[in-house]
C-alpha positions as CSV (number, residue, x, y, z in Angstrom):
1,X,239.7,11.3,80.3
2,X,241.8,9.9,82.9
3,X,242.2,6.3,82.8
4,X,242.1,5.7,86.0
5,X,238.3,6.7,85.9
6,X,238.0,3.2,83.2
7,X,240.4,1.3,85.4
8,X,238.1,2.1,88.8
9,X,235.0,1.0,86.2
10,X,236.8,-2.6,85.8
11,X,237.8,-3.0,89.2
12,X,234.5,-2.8,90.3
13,X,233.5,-5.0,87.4
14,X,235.9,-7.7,88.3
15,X,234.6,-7.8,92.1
16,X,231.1,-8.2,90.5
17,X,232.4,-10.9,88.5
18,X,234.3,-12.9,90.8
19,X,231.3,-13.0,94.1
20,X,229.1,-14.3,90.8
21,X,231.3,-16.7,90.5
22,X,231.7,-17.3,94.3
23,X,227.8,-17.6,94.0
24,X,228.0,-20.0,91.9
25,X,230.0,-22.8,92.9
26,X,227.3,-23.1,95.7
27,X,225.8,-26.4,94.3
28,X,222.6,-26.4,97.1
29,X,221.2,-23.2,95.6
30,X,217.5,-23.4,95.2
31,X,216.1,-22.4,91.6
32,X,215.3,-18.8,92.2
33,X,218.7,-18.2,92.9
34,X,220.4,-19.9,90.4
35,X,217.8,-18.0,87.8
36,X,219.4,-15.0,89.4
37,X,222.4,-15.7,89.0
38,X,221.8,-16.9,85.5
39,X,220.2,-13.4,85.0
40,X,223.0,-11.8,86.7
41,X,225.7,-13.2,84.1
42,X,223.8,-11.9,81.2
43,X,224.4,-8.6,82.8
44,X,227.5,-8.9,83.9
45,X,228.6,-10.2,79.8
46,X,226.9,-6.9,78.5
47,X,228.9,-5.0,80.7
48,X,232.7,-6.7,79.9
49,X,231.0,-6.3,75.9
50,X,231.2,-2.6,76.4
51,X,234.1,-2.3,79.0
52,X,235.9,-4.3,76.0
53,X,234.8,-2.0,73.8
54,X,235.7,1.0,75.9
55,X,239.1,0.0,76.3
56,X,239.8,-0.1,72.5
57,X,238.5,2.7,71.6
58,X,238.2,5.4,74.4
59,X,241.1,7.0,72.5
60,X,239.1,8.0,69.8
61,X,236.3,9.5,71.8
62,X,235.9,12.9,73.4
63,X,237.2,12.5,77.0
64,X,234.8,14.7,78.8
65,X,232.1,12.3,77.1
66,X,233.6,9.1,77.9
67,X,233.9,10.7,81.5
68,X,230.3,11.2,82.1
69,X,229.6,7.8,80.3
70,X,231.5,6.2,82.8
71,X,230.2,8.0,85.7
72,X,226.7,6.9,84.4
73,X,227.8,3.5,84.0
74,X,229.5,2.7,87.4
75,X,226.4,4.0,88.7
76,X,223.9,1.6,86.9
77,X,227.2,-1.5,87.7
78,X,227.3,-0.1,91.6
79,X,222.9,-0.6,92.0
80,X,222.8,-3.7,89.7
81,X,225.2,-5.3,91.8
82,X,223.5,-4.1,95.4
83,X,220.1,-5.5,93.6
84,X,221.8,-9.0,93.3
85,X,223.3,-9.0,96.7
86,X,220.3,-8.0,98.7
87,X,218.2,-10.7,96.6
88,X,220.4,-13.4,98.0
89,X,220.4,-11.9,101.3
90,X,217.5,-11.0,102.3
91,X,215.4,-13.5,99.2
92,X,212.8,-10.7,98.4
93,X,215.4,-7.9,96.4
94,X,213.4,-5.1,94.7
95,X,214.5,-3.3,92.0
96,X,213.1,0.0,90.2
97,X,215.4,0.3,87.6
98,X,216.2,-1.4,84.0
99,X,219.1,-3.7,83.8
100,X,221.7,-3.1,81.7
101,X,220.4,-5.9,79.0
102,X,216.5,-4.7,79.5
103,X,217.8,-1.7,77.7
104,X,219.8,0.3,74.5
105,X,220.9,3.0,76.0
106,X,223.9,2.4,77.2
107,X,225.1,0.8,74.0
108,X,223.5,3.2,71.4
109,X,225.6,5.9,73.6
110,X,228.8,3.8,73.6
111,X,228.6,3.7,70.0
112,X,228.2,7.6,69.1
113,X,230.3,8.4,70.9
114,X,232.7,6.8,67.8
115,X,230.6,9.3,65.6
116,X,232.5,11.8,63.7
117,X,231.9,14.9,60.6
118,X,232.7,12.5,58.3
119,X,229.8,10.1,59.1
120,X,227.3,12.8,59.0
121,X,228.5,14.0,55.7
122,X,228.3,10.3,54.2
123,X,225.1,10.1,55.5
124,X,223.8,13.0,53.8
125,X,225.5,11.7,50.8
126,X,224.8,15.8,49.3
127,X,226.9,16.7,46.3
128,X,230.5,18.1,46.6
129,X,229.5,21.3,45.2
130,X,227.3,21.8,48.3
131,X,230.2,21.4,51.1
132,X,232.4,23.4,49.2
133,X,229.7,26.1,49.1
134,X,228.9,25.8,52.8
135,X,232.3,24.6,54.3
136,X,233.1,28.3,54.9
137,X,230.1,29.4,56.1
138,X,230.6,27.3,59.2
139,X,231.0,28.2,62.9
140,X,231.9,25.0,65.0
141,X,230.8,25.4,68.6
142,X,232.0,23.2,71.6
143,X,228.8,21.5,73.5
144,X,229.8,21.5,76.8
145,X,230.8,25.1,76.5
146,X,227.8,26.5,74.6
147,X,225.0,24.5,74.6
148,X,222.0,26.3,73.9
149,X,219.4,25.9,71.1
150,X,220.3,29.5,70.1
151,X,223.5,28.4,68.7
152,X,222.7,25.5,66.7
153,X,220.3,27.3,62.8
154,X,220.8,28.6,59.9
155,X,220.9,32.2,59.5
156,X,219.3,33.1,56.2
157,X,220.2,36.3,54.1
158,X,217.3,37.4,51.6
159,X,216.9,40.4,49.2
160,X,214.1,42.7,49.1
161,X,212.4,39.8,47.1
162,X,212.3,37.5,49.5
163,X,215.0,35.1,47.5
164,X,217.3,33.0,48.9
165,X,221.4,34.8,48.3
166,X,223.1,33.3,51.1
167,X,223.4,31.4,54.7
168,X,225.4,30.7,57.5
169,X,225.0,27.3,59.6
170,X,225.7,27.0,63.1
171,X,226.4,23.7,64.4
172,X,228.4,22.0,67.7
173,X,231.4,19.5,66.9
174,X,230.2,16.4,66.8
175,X,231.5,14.3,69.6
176,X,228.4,11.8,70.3
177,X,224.5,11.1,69.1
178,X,222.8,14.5,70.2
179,X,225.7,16.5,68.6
180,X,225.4,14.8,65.6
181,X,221.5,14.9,65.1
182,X,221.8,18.6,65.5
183,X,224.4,18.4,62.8
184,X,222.2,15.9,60.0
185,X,219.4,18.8,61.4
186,X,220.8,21.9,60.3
187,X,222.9,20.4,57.2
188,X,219.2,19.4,55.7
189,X,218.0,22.7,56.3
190,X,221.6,24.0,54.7
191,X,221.0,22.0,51.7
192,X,217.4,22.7,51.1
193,X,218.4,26.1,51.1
194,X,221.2,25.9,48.9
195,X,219.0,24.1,46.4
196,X,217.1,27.4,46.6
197,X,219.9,29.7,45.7
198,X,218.6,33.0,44.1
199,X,215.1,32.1,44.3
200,X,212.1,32.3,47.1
201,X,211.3,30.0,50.2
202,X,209.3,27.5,48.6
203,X,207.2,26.2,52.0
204,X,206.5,27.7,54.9
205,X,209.2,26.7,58.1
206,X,207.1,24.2,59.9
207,X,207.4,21.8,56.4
208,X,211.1,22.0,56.3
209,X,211.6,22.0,60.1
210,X,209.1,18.0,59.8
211,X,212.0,17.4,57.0
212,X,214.5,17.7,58.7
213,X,213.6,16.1,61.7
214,X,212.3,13.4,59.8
215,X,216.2,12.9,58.7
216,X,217.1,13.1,62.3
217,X,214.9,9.4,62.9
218,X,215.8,8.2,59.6
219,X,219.7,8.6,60.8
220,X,219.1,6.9,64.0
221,X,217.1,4.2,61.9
222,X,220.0,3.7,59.8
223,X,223.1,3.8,62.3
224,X,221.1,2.5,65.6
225,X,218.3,0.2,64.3
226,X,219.1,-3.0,66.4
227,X,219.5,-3.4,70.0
228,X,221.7,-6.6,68.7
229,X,224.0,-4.5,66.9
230,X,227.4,-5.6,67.5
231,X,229.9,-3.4,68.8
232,X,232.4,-3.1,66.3
């Protein structure tokens, strides 16, 4: 990511903060705009909480990811802050959009985009013996390159029996919340497997494909239960 891209984010930001301000030194302001304004400065605190946030962290992050995050972002700042201008001048602003505080998704993004391997794995919280067993049986793909459904199973090798002898998992890096359901997705299915070792499919696919999907909320549950959540 280039930081200039963060940099034209604050800027933007900072002129949003300071005709608020402006705004608000106006002591003959009737009550519908100073409840705008009042509603304005929520917004304006959740975006400096993830700017903030942003700033320390970014370098952790996959740039291409933080790049469309902040593309999104700047667009949802640039019509919140035409919204709050018309309403003052023309005293009947429309909106038909959600406000940064009316929703999560900006901050459940922010955060997963922190998410690594290593959270998936602790997640899991599957035996040692299994990731030694599947670590080589791998293949990492890159999401922005090859993203396609196609990619992302578990190739299954039976014998003329129908058992279980061996697998092969196909999974992208994980670099924010998609990439990583995909990966708590086909690890489940990996692990169910490997409990299976050298013996026959136990269920038909539709009742380990609701398992593992099941994990995938049960993740999200875990890691992104609270729109409160602080981001830390």
């Amino acid at each position: 990511m280039d930081k200039k891209e963060l940099e034209k984010v604050r800027t933007f930001h900072q002129v949003a903060f300071s005709w608020w301000k402006n705004q608000s030194l106006l002591n003959s302001s009737p009550k519908k705009r100073k409840e705008l304004l009042e509603e304005y400065s929520l917004v304006l605190q959740e975006e400096d909480n993830l700017l903030q946030f942003l700033e320390e962290h970014y370098e952790r992050m996959d740039a291409l990811e933080v790049t469309l995050f902040l593309n999104d972002f700047f667009s949802l700042e640039e019509k919140t802050f035409a919204y709050y201008k018309s309403c003052f001048q023309n005293q009947n602003g429309t909106r038909h959009f959600q406000l940064l505080t009316e929703q999560d998704d900006f901050r459940i993004r922010l955060q997963s985009l922190l998410l690594t391997i290593l959270d998936v794995i602790s997640y899991l919280n599957y035996p040692n013996e299994f990731w030694k067993y599947i670590q080589p049986r791998i293949s990492l793909r890159d999401s922005h390159i090859e993203e396609h459904q196609f990619f992302y199973l578990v190739n299954i090798k039976c014998d003329q029996e129908n058992r279980v002898i061996d697998m092969h998992v196909g999974v992208p890096v994980v670099v924010n919340l998609k990439t990583a359901l995909i990966n708590i997705h086909e690890f489940r299915h990996a692990y169910d497997l490997y409990q299976l070792l050298g013996t026959p499919l136990l269920k038909e696919e539709e009742e380990y494909e609701k398992d593992a999907k099941e994990e995938e909320k049960k993740f999200i549950k875990e890691c992104f239960f609270s729109k409160n959540k602080s981001l830390e």
